[in-house]
PASE-951769 format. One record per residue (C-alpha): residue in one letter; x, y, z. Coordinates in steps of 0.5 Angstrom, whole numbers, always signed. Layout:
REM residues N
+------+-------+-------+-------+
! type !     u !     v !     w !
+------+-------+-------+-------+
!    A !     X !     Y !     Z !
...
+------+-------+-------+-------+
END
This chain:
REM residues 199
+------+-------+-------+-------+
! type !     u !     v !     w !
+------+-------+-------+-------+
!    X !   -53 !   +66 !   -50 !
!    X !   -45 !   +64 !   -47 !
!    X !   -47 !   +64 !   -39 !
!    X !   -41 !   +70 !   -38 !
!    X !   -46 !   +75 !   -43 !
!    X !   -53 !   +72 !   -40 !
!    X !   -49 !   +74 !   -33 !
!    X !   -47 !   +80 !   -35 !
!    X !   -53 !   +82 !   -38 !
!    X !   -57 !   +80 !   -32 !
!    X !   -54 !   +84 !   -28 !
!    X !   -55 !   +90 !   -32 !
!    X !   -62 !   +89 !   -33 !
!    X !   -63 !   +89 !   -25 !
!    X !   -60 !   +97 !   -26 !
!    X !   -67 !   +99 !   -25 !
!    X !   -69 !   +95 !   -18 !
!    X !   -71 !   +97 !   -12 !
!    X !   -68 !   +97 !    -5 !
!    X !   -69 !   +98 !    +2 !
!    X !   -64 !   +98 !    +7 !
!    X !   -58 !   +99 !    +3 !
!    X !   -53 !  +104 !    +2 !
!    X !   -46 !  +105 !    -3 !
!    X !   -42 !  +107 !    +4 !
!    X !   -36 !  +108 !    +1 !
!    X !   -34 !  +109 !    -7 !
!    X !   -29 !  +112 !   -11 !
!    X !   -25 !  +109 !   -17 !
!    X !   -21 !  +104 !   -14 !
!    X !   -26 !  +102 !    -9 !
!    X !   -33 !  +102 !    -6 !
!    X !   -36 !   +98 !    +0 !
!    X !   -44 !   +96 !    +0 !
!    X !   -48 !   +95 !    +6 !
!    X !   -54 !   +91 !    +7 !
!    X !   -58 !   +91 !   +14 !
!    X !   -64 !   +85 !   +16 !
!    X !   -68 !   +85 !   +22 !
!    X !   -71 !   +78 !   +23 !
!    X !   -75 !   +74 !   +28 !
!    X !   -71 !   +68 !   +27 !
!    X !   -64 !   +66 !   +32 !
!    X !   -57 !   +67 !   +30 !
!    X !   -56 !   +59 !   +29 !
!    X !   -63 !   +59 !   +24 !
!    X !   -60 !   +65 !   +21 !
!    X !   -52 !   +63 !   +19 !
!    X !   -56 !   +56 !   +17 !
!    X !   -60 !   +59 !   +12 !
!    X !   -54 !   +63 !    +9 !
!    X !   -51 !   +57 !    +8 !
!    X !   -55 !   +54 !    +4 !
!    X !   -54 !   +58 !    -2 !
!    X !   -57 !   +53 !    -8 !
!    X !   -64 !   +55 !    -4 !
!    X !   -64 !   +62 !    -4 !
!    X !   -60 !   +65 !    -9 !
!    X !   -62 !   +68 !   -16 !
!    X !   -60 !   +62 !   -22 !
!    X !   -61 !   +69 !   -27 !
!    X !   -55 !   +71 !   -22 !
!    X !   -51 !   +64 !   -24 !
!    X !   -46 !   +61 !   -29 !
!    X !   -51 !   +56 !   -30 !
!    X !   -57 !   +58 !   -31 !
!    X !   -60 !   +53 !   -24 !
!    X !   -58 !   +55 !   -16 !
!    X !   -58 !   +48 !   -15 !
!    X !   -52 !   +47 !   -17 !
!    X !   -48 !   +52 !   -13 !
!    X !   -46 !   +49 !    -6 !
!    X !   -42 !   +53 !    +0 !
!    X !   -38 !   +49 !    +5 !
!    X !   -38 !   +54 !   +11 !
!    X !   -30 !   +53 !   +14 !
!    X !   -23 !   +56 !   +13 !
!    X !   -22 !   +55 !    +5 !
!    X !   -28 !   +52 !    +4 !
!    X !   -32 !   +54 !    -3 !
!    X !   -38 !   +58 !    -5 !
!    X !   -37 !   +54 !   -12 !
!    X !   -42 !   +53 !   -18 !
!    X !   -41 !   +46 !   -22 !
!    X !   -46 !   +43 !   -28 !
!    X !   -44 !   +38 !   -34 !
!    X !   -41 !   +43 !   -38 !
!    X !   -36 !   +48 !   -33 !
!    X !   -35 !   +50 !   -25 !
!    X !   -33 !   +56 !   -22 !
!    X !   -30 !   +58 !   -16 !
!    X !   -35 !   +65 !   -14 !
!    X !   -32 !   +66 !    -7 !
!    X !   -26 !   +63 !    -3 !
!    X !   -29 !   +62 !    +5 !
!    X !   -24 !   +66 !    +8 !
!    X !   -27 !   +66 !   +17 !
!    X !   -32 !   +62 !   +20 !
!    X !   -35 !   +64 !   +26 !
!    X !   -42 !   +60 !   +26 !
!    X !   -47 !   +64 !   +28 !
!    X !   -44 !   +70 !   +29 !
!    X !   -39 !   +71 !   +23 !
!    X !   -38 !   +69 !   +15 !
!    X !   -32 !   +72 !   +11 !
!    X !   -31 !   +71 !    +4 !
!    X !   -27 !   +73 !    -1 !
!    X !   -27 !   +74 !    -9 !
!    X !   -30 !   +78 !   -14 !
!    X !   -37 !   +76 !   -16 !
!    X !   -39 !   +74 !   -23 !
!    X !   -37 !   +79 !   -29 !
!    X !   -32 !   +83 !   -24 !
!    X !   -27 !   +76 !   -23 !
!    X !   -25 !   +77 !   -30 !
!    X !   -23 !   +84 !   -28 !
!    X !   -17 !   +81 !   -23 !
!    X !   -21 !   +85 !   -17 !
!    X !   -21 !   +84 !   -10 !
!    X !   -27 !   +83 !    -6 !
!    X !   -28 !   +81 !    +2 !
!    X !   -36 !   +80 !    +4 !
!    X !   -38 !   +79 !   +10 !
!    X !   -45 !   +76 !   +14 !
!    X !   -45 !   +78 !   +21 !
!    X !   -50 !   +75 !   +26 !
!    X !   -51 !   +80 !   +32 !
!    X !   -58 !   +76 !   +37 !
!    X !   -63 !   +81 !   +39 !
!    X !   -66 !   +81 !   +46 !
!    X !   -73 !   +79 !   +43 !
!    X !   -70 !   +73 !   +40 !
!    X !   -69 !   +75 !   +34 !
!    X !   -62 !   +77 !   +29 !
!    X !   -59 !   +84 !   +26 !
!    X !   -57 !   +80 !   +19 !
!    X !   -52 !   +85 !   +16 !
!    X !   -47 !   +84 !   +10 !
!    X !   -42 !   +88 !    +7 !
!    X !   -38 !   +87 !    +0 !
!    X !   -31 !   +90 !    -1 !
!    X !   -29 !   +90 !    -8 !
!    X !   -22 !   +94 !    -9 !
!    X !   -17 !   +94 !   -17 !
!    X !   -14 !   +98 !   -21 !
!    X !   -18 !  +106 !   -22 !
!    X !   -18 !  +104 !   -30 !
!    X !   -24 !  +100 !   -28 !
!    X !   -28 !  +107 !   -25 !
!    X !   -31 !  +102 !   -20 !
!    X !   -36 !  +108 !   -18 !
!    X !   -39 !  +107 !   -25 !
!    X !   -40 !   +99 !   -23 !
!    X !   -42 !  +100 !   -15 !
!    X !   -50 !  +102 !   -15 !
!    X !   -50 !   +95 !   -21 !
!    X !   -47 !   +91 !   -16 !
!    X !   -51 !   +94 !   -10 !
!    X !   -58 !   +93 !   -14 !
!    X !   -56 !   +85 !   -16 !
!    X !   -53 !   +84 !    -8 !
!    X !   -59 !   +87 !    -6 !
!    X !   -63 !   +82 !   -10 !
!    X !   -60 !   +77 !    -6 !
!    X !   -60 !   +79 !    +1 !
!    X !   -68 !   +80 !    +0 !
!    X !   -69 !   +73 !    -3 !
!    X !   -63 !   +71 !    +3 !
!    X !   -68 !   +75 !    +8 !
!    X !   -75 !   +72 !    +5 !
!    X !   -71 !   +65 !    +6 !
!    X !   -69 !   +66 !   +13 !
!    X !   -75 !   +69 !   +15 !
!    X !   -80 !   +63 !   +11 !
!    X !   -76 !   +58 !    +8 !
!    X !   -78 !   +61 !    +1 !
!    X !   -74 !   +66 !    -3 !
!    X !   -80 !   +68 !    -6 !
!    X !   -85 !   +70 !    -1 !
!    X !   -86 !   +76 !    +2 !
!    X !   -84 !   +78 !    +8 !
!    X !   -88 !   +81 !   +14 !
!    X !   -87 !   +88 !   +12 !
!    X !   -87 !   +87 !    +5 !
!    X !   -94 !   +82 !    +5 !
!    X !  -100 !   +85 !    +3 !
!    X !  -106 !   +87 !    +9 !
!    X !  -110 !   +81 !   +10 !
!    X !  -117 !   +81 !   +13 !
!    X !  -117 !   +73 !   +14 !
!    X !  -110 !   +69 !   +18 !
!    X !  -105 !   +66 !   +14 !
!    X !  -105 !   +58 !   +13 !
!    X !   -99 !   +57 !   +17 !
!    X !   -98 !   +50 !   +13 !
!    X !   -97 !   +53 !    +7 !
!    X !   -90 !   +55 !    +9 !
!    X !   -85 !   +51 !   +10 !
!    X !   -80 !   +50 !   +15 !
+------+-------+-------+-------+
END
């Protein structure tokens, strides 16, 4: 399958998904903004670094190339969050503000909406907590012409972000985009094995 078609099904297909924390808070025909909220025991430096490790965390179903271990993030003004492998390369967003630990403002229209000349601005912001922790909030603005009816497209791309964004907050809080979280781990009557659980 040609990756745009294997993307654009992915994404589809992840309709159906469960979310937590989110909301479409604002949405119209020419527009909506997605919301996204983490509370996580991690400091706001282990927090941004983690997000920019993005080969580590993404889904590669969410990629053109199939494999995250080709997409790469360069966190300055003008950097890319880019995807490169032997038969093509993709520019996904455009590092538009860094502020490390505090804030990360990209620009551009993710996977199937780049080929529909939208805009699109998505924000990480980092704000430290008293107990040490980090509220890790992300937003995705994306704004074109009405005949696309965004309202119709915004609950996919909040379904798909969303994937990400609990991937990103499993990856921050253990290392491992795939493990559960505290709050999503099954009761256990016998301690965790801390070593099993990189750092």
């Amino acid at each position: 399958m040609l990756p745009a078609l294997r993307y654009a099904t992915m994404a589809l297909g992840l309709a159906t998904a469960q979310q937590a924390c989110s909301e479409v808070s604002q949405v119209a025909d020419d527009a909506f903004e997605i919301r996204h909220h983490a509370a996580v025991s991690k400091d706001a430096a282990a927090a941004f670094a983690a997000t920019t490790a993005v080969a580590r965390w993404w889904h590669p179903d969410h990629t053109w190339s199939g494999d995250a271990t080709h997409l790469s993030l360069d966190a300055r003004a003008g950097g890319c969050f880019c995807e490169s492998w032997e038969d093509g390369s993709v520019e996904h967003l455009r590092v538009l503000y860094v502020q490390p630990d505090r804030l990360l403002r990209l620009g551009g229209a993710l996977g199937p909406l780049q080929g529909m000349n939208l805009l699109g601005t998505m924000a990480f912001r980092y704000s430290e907590r008293e107990d040490g922790g980090t509220d890790v909030d992300v937003s995705y603005r994306v704004s074109g012409d009405s005949l696309h009816r965004l309202r119709d497209l915004a609950p996919v791309v909040d379904q798909i972000l969303g994937l990400q964004f609990a991937r990103l907050h499993r990856f921050i809080e253990s290392g491992r985009p795939d493990a559960p979280t505290n709050a999503e781990a099954p009761a256990s009557p016998e301690p965790a094995d801390a070593a099993a659980v990189d750092s």
